[in-house]
LOVEXKOL-314082 format. One record per residue: residue number from 0; x, y, z of N, C-alpha, C in turn. Coordinates in steps of 0.001 Angstrom, whole numbers, plus 500000, padded with zeros to 6 digits. Example, Ala and Ser with C-alpha at 12.3 -4.5 7.8 and 13.67 -1.06 7.14 Angstrom:
// residues 2
(0 (513190 494310 507800) (512300 495500 507800) (513200 496700 507800))
(1 (512850 497750 507080) (513670 498940 507140) (512900 500030 507870))
This chain:
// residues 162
(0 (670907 610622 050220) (669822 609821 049677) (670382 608501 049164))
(1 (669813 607632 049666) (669919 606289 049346) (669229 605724 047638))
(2 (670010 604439 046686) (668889 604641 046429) (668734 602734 045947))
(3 (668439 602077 045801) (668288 600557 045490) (667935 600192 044017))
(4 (669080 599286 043575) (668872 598944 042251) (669582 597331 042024))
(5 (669474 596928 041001) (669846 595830 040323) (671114 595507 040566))
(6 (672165 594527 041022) (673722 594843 041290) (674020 594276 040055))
(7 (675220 594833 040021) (676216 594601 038151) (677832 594218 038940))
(8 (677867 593851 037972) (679780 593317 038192) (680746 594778 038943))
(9 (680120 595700 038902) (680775 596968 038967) (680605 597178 040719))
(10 (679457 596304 041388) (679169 596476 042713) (679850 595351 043340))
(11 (680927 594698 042976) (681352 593612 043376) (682030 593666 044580))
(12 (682981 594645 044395) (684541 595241 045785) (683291 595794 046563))
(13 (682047 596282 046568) (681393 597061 047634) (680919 596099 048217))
(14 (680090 595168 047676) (679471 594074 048379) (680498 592904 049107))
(15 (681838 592975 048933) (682713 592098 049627) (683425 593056 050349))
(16 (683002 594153 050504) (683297 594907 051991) (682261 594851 053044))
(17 (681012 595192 052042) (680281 594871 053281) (679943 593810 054069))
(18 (680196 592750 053247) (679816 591195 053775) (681414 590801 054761))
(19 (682778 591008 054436) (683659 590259 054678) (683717 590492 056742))
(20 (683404 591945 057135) (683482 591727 058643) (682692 590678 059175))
(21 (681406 590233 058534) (680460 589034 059078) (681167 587959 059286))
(22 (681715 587918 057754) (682610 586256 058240) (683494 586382 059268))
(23 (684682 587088 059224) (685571 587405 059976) (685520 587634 061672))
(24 (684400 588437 061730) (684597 588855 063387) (682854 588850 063576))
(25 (682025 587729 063090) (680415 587250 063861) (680299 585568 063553))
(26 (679295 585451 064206) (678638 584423 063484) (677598 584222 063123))
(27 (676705 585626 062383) (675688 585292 061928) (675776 585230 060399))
(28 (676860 584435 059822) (677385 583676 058585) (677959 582622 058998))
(29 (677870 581537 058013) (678503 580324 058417) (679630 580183 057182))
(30 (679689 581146 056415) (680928 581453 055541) (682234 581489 056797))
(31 (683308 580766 056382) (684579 580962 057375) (685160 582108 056525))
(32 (685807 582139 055320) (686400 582602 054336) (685513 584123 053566))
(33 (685855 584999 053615) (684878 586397 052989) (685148 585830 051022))
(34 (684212 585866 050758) (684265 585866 049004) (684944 586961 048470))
(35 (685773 586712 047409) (686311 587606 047210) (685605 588266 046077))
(36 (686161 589745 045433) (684839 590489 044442) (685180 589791 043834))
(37 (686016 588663 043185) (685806 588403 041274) (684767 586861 042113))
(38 (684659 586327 043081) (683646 585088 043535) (682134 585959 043735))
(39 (682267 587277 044143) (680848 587907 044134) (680338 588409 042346))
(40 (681141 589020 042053) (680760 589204 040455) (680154 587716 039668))
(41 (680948 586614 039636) (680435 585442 039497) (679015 585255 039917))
(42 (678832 585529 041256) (677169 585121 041972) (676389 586301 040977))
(43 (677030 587510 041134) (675722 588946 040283) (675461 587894 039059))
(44 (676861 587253 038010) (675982 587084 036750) (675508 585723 036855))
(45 (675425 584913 037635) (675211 583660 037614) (673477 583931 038180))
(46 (673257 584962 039141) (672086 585291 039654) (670798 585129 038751))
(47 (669825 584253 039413) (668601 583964 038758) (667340 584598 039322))
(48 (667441 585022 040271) (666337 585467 041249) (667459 586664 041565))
(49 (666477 588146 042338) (666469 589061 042560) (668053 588926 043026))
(50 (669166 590107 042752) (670227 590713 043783) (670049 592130 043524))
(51 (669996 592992 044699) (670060 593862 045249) (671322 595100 045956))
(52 (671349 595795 045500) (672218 597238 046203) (671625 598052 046988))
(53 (672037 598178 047818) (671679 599940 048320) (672710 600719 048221))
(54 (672845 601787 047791) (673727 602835 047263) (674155 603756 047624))
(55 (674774 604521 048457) (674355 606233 049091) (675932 606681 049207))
(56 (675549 607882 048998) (677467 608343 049554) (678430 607941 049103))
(57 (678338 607551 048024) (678956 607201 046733) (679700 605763 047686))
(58 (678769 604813 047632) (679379 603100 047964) (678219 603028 048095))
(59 (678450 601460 048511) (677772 600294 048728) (677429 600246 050174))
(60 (675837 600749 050609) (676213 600522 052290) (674924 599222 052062))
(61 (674425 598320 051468) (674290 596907 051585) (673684 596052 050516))
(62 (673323 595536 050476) (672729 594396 049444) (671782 593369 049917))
(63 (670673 593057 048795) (669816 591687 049163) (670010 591151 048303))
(64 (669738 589439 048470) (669769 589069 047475) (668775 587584 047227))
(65 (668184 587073 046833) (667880 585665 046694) (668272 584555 045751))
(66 (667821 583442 046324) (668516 582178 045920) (667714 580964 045700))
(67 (667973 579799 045257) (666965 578971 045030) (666974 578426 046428))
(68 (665750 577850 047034) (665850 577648 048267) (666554 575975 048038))
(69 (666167 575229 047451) (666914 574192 047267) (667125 573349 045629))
(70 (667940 572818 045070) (667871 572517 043835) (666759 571367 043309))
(71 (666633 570912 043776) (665273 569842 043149) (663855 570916 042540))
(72 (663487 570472 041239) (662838 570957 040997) (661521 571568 041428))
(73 (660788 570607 042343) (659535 570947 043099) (659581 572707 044027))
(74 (661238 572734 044201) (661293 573852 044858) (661203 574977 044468))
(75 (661316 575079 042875) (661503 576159 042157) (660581 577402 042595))
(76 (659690 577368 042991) (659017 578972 043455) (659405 579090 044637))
(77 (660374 578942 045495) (660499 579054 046999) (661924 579487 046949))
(78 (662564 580378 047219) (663293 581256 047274) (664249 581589 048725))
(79 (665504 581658 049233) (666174 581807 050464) (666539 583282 050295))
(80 (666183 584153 050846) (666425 585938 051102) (667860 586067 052265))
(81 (668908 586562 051648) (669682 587212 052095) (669934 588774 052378))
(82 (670602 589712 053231) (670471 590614 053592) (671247 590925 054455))
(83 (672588 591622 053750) (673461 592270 055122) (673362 593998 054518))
(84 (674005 594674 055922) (673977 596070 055497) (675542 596130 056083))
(85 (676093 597265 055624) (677434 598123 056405) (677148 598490 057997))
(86 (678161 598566 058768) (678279 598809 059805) (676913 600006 060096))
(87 (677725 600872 059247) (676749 602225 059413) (675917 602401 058664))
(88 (675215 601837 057994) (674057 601915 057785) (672829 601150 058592))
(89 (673459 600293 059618) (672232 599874 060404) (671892 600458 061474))
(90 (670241 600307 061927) (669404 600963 062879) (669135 602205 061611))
(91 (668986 602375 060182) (668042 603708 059650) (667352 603187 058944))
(92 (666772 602348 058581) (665473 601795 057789) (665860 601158 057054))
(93 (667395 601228 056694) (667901 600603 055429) (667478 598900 055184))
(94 (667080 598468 056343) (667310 597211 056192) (665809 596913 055712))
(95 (664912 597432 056195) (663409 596988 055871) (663329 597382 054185))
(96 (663551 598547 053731) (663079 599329 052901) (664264 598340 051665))
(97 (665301 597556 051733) (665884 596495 051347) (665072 595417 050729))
(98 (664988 594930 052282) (664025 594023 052036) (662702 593909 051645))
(99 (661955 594418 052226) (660491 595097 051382) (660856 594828 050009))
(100 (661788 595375 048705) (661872 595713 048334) (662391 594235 046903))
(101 (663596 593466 048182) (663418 592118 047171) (662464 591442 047400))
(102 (661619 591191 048067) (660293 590155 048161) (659376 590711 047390))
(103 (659460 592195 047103) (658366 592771 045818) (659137 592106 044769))
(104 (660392 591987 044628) (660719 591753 043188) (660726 590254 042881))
(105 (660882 589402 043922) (660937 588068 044025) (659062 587736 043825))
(106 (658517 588521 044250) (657028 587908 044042) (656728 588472 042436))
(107 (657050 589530 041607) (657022 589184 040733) (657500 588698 039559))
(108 (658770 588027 040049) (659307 587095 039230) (658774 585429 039678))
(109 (657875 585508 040520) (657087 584414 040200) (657441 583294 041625))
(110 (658213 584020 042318) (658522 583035 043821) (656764 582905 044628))
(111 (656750 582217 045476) (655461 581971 046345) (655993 581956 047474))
(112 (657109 581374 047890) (657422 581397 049073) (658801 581562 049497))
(113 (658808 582526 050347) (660588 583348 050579) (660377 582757 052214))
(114 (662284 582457 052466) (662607 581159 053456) (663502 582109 053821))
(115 (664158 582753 055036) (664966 582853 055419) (665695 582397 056738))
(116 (667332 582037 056408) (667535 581318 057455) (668568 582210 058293))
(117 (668478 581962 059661) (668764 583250 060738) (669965 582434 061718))
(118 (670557 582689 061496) (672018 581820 062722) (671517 582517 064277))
(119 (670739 581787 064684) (670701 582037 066307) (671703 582925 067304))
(120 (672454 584211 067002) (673407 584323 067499) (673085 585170 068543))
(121 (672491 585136 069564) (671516 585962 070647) (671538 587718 070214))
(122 (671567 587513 068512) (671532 589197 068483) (670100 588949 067770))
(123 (669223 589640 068513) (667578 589454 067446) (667385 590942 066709))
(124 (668341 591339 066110) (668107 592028 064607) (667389 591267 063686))
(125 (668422 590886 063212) (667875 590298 061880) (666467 589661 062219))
(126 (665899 588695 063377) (664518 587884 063386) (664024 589297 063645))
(127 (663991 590211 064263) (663196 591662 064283) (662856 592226 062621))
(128 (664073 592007 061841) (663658 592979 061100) (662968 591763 059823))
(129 (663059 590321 059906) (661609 589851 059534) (661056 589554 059714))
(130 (660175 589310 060698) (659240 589629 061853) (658818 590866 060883))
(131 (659088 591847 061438) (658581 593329 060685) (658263 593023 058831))
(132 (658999 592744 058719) (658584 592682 057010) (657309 591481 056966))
(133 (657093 590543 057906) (656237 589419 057593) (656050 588373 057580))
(134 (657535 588151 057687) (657816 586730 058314) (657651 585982 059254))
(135 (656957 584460 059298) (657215 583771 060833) (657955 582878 061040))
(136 (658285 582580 061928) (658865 581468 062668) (658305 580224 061962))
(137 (659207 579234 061105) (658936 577414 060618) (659658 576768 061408))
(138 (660843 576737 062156) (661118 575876 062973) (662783 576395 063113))
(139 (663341 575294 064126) (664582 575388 064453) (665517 574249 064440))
(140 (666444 574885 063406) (667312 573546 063271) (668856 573753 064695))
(141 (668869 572933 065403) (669754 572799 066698) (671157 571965 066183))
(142 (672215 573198 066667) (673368 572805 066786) (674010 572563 065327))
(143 (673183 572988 064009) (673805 572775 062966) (675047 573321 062369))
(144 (675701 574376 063149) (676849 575295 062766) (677936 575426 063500))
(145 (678982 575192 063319) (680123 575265 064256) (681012 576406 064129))
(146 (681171 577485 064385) (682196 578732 064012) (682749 579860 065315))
(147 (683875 579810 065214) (684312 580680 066312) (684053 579867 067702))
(148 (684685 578846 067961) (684353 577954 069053) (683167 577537 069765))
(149 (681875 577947 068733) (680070 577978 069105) (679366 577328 068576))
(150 (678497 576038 069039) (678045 575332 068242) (676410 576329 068239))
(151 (676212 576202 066873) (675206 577636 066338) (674083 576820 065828))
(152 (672492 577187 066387) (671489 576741 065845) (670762 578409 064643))
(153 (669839 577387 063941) (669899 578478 063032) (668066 578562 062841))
(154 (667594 579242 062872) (666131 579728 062660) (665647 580233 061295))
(155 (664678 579484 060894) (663733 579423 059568) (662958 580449 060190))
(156 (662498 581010 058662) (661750 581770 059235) (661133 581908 057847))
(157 (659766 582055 057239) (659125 581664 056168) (658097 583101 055996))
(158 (657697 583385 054807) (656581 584338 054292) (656130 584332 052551))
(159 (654885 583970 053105) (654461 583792 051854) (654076 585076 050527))
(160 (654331 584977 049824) (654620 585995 048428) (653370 585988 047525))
(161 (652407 587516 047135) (651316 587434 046796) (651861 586486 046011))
């Protein structure tokens, strides 16, 4: 049994396991470098908007989290949703029931509009699994990412928050 809660300084080494193969060996991060846990503990307490665990089997099999979508003030209710899982925890629901889960908490801490941005990497997980939660398609930014010898366009993808 899985179970999703609030992350604390104590989920730090789990969440920079699960994130560090992304940087390392994909490119659907434009991180070159994996954060290390005392740079992720920093983000848990610095966190203003929702971060997220999923828990099971005594670790960390992933995390959500959100962010200000941009610093100028006008932006303040609009929010950027992050979301990786562990190897093995993907393809079991983990990822919806995640997410579902920060956009409930992000809508009632007062966001209106959750932005997520998708690195084009011809794997359509991630646009599948928000698509499924609610999300659509805002546009496409071309050629903005360079990693692993690939110049990488990256896909918005927007849903609005009761």
């Amino acid at each position: 049994m899985s179970t999703i809660a609030e992350a604390t300084e104590a989920d730090a080494e789990g969440i920079a396991a699960v994130f560090a193969p992304y940087v390392t060996g994909s490119v659907v991060t434009f991180e070159t470098t994996p954060p290390t846990a005392e740079q992720w503990r920093a983000r848990i307490r610095e966190s203003t908007w929702p971060f997220l665990v999923l828990a099971g089997e005594g670790e960390i099999l992933g995390y959500a989290l959100a962010t200000p979508w941009r610093p100028k003030p006008a932006y303040r209710y609009s929010v950027e949703t992050t979301i990786y899982l562990a190897a093995g925890a993907a393809g079991r629901g983990h990822g919806r029931r995640l997410l579902d889960e920060l956009l409930k908490r992000c809508g009632a801490a007062g966001a209106r509009q959750a932005i997520a941005v998708i690195v084009d990497s011809g794997n359509p997980a991630s646009r599948n699994l928000h698509r499924a939660a609610g999300f659509t398609e805002a546009g496409v930014l071309r050629r903005v990412g360079f990693k692993h010898d690939r110049w990488l366009d990256t896909l918005l993808m927007q849903r609005e928050l009761a």
